[in-house]
C-alpha positions as CSV (number, residue, x, y, z in Angstrom):
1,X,-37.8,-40.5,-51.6
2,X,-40.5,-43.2,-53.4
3,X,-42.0,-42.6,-56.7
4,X,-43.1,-40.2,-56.8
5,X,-39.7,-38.4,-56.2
6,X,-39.3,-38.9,-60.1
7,X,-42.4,-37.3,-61.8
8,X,-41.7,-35.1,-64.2
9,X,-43.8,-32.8,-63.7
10,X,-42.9,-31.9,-60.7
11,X,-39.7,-29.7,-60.6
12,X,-36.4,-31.4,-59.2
13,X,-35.8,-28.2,-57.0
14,X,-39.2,-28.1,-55.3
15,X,-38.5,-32.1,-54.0
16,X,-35.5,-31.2,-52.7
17,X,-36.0,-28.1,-51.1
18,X,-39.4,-30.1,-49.6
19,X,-36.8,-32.9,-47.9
20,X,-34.9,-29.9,-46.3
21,X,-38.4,-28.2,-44.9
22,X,-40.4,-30.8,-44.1
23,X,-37.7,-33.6,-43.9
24,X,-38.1,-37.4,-45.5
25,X,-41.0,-38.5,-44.3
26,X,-42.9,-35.4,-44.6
27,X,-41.9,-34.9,-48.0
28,X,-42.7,-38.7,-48.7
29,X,-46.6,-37.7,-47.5
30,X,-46.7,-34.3,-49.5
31,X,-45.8,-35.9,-52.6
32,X,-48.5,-38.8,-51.9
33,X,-51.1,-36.0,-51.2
34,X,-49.8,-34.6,-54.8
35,X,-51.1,-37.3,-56.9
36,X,-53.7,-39.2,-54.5
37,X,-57.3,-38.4,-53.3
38,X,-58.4,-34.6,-51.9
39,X,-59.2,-34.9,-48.6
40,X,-63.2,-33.8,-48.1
41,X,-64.0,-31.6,-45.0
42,X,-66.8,-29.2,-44.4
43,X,-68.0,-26.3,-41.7
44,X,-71.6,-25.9,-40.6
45,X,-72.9,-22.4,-40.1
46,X,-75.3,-22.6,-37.7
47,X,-75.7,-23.0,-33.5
48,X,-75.9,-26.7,-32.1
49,X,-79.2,-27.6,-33.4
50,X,-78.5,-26.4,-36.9
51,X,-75.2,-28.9,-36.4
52,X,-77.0,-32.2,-34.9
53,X,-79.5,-31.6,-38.0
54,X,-76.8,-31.7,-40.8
55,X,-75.2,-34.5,-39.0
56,X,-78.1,-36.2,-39.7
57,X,-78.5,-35.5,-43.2
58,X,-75.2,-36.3,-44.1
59,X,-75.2,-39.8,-42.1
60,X,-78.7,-40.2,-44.2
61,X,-77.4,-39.2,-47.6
62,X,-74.7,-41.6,-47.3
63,X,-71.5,-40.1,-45.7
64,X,-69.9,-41.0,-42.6
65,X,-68.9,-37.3,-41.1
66,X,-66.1,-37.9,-38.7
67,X,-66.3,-34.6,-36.1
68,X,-63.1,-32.5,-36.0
69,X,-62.0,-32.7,-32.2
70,X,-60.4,-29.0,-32.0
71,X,-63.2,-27.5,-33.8
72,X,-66.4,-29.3,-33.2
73,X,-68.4,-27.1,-36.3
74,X,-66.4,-29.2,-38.9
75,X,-66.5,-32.6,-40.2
76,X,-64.2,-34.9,-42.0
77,X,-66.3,-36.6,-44.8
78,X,-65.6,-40.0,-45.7
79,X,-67.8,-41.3,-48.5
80,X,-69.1,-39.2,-50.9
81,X,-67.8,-36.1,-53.2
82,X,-67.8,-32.3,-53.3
83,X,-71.1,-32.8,-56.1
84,X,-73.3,-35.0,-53.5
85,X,-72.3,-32.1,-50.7
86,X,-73.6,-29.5,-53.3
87,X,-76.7,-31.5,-53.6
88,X,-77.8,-31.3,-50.0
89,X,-80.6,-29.4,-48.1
90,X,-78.0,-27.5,-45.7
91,X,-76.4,-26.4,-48.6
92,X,-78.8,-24.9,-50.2
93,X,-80.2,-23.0,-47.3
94,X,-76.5,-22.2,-46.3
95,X,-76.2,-24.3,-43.5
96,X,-73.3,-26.4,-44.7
97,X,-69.8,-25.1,-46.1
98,X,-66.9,-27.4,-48.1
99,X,-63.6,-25.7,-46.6
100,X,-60.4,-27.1,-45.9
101,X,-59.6,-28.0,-42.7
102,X,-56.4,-26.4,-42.6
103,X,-58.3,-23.3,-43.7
104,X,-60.3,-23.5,-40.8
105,X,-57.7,-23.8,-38.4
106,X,-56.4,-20.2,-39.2
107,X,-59.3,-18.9,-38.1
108,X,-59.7,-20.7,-35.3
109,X,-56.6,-20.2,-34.2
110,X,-56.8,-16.2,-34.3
111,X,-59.1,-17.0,-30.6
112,X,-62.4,-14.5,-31.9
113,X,-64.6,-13.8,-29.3
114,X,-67.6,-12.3,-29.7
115,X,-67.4,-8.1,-29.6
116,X,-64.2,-8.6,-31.3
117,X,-63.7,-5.9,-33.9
118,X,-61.9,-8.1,-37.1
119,X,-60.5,-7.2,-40.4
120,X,-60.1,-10.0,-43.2
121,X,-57.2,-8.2,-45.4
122,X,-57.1,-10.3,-48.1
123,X,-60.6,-12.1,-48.0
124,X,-62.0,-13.5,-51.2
125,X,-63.1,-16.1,-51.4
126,X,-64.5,-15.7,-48.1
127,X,-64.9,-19.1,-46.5
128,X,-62.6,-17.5,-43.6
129,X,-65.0,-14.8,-43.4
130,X,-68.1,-16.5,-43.2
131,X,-65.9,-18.5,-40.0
132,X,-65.0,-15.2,-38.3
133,X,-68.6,-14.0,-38.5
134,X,-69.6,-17.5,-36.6
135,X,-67.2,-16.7,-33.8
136,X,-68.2,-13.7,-33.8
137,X,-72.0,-14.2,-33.1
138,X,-73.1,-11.2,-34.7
139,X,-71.1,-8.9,-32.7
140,X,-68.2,-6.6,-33.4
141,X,-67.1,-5.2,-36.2
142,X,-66.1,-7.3,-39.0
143,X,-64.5,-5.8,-42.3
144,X,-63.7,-7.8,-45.6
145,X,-61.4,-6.8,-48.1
146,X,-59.7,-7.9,-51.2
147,X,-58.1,-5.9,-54.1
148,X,-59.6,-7.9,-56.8
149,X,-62.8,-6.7,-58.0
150,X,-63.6,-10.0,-59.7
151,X,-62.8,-11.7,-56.8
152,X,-65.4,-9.6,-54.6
153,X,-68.6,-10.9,-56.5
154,X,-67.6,-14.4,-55.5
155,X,-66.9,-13.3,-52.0
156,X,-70.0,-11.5,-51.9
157,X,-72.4,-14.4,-53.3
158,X,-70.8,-16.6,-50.5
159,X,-71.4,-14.5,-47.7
160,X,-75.1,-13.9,-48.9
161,X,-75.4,-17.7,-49.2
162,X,-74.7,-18.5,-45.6
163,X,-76.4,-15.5,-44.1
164,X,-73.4,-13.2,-42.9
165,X,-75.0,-9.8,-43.0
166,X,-72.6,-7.9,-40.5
167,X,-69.5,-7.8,-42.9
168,X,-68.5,-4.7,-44.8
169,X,-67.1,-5.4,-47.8
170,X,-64.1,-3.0,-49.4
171,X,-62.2,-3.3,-52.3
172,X,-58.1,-1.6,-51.4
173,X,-54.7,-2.7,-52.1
174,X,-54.1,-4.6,-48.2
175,X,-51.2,-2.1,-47.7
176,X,-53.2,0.5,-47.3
177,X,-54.8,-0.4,-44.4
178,X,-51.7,0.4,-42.9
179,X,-52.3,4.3,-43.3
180,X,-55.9,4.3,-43.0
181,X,-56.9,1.9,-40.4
182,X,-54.4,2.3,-37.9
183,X,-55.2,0.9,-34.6
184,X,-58.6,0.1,-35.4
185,X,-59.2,-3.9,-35.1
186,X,-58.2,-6.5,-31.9
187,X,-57.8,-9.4,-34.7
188,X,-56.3,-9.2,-38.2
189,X,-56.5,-12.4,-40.3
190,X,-53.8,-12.3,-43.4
191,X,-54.2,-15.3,-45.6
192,X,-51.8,-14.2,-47.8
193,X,-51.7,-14.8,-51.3
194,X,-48.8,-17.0,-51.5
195,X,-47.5,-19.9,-54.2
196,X,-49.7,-22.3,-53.4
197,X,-47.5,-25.4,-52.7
198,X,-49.9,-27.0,-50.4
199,X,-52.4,-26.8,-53.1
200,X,-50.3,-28.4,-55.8
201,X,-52.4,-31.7,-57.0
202,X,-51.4,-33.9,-60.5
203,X,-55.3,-33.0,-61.3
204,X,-54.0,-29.8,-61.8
205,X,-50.6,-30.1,-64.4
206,X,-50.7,-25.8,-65.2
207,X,-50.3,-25.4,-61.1
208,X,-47.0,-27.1,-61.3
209,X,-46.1,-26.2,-64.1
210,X,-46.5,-22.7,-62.4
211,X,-43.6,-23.4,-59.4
212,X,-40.4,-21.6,-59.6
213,X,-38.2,-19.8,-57.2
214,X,-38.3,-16.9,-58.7
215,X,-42.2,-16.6,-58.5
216,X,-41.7,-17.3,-54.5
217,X,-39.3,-14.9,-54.0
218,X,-41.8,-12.7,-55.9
219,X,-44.8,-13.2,-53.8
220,X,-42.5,-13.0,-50.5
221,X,-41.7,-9.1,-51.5
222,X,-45.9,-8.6,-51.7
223,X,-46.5,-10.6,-48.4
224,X,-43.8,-8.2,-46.5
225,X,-45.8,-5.3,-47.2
226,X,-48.9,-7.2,-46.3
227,X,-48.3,-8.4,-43.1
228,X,-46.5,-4.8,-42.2
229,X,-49.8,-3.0,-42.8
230,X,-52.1,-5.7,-40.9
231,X,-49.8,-5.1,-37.8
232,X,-50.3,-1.4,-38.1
233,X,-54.5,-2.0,-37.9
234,X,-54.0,-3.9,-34.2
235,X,-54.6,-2.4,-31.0
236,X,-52.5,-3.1,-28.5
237,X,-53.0,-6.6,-26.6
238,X,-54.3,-7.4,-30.5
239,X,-53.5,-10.6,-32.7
240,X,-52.8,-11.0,-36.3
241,X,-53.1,-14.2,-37.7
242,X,-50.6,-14.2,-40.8
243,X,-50.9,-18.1,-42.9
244,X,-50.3,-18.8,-46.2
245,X,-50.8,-22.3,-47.9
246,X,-47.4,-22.8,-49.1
247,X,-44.2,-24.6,-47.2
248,X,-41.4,-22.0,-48.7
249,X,-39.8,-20.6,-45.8
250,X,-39.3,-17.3,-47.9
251,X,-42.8,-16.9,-47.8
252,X,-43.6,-17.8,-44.0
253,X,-40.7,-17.7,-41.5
254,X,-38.4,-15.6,-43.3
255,X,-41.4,-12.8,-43.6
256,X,-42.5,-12.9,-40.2
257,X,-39.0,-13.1,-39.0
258,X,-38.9,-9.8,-41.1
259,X,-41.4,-7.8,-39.6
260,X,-40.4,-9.0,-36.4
261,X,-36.5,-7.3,-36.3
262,X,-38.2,-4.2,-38.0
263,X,-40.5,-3.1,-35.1
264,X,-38.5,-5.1,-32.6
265,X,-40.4,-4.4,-29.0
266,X,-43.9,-4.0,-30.3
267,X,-44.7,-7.2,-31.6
268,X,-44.2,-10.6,-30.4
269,X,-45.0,-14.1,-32.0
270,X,-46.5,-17.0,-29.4
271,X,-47.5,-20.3,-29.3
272,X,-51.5,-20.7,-30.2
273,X,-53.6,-20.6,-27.3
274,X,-56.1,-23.3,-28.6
275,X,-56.7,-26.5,-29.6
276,X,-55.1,-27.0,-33.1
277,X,-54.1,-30.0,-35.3
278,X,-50.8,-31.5,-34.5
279,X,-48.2,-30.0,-37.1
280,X,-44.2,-29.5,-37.2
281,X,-42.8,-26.6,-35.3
282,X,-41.9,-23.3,-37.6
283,X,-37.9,-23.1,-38.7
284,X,-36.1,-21.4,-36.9
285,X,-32.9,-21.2,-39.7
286,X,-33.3,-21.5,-43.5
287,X,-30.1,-21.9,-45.9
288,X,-27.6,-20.1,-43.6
289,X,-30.3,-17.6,-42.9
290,X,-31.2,-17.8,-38.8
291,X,-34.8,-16.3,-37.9
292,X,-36.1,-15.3,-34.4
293,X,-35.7,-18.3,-31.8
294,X,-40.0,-17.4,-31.1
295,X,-40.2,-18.8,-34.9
296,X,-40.7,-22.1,-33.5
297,X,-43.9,-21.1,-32.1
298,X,-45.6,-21.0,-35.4
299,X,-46.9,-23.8,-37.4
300,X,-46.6,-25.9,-40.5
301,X,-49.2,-28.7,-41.0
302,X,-48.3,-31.2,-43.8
303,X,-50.8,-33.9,-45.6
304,X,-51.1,-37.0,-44.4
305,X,-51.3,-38.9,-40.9
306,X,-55.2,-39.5,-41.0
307,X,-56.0,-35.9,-40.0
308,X,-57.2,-34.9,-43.7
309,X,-55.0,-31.5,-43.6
310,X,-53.8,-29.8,-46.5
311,X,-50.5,-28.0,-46.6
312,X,-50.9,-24.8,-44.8
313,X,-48.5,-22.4,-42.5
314,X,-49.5,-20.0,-39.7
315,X,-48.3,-17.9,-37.5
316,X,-50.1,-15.8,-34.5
317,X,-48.5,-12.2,-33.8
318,X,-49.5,-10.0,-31.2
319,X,-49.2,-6.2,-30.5
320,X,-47.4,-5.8,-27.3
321,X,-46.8,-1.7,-27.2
């Protein structure tokens, strides 16, 4: 398992349990991701001229911006740090965004098209939101929510920072859409909040000193009632993206698989439609638990590889009756 197998602060049970998701070499490149460099990727907000501009500025300030081939508004930064993106003139006028690439590729997955009428269920801090208003192109309907006050003046400040002026903003518990906006949006996006595994970093000691199955199996229960409520908001022929950025299976697979047996004939999970960074086919069986053969149809996209992902998981659900 390498070296990194053996750090203590990282908890015997989440290495193993890593090998059986991910298998050897995957787990090998998450634990490298754990204690090397963040990878540095950012979105521009803007149409093509606003894009061929910041390329230019970031060349000229010193970075070499590698374009992101399934989603041609991002760039992976080599050179340079978070601070020196801060620092630059898209940035301040809200041109330029620092957002994971895995991040981004929820979004784009969820295939917005403009007129599209989209919820954000749980969508502080809002760099998904500010994404979905760019496919978007100012029309439709677009609302986002989160639970936590706190949370919504950061959301807030970020959307007024890159100009998104067509989102309303609530503040509900997520399940509650499920009474009061029923049938009311063609996309749902449910970035759920989840443990965090793909966001676990040695930078960060109280993160894994967080990790325990117990807190999993906690946020699985929450993420149930979640993604039952967002699938309650579709119209029919809709599409509800549901990702976390976590690798448990308790918290992906075995959720969707969940929902899906529940309300068996109504919703149905399929393959992504788009252009998407290469990743490792959903499970399709968990410690003698089996899951709905369409499970495979979802995605799990590890570290490593060159591609500058973080750990993320996604699945794509549609409303079929």
């Amino acid at each position: 398992m390498g070296e990194h197998a053996s750090t203590p602060s990282l908890p015997e049970a989440f290495t193993e349990r890593l090998n059986e998701i991910a298998g050897e070499a995957g787990c090998r490149a998450v634990l490298s991701s754990i204690h090397g460099p963040r990878p540095l990727s950012v979105r521009v907000q803007g149409d093509e001229q606003v894009r061929d501009a910041v390329h230019v500025e970031l060349e000229a300030g010193g970075f070499e911006p590698e374009v992101v081939s399934w989603y041609p508004w991002a760039f992976r930064l080599h050179g340079g740090d978070r601070s020196s993106v801060q620092e630059t003139n898209a940035f301040a006028k809200g041109h330029l965004w620092i957002q994971s690439l895995s991040s981004m590729a929820a979004v784009v997955g969820l295939s917005i098209d403009p007129g599209h009428d989209v919820l954000d269920l749980c969508a502080a801090p809002g760099s998904k939101t500010t994404l979905i208003s760019q496919l978007q192109q100012g029309s439709g309907i677009l609302v986002a929510n989160d639970r936590s006050r706190q949370r919504l003046f950061k959301l807030r400040a970020h959307l007024r920072q890159l100009g998104v002026s067509n989102a309303e903003v609530t503040c509900h518990p997520g399940a509650a859409f499920g009474s009061s906006h029923v049938d009311c949006f063609d996309r749902v996006l449910v970035d759920a909040p989840c443990s965090g595994e793909g966001m676990l970093h040695a930078s960060n000691p109280q993160g894994l000193a967080q990790w325990s199955e117990g807190r999993i199996r906690r946020l699985a229960r929450q993420q149930l009632g979640l993604l039952s409520a967002a699938l309650r908001t579709l119209r029919v022929g809709g599409c509800c993206m549901y990702s976390t950025c976590t690798y448990a299976p308790e918290e992906n697979e075995h959720v969707v698989d969940r929902v899906l047996k529940k309300h068996a004939g109504q919703y149905s999970l399929e393959a992504m439609s788009v252009e998407l960074p290469n990743g490792t086919s959903g499970l399709t069986s968990w410690q003698e638990q089996e899951f709905d053969a369409s499970l495979r149809h979802s995605l799990r996209l590890l570290p490593g590889g060159g591609g500058g992902l973080t750990g993320f998981y996604m699945a794509l659900i549609r409303r079929t009756a």
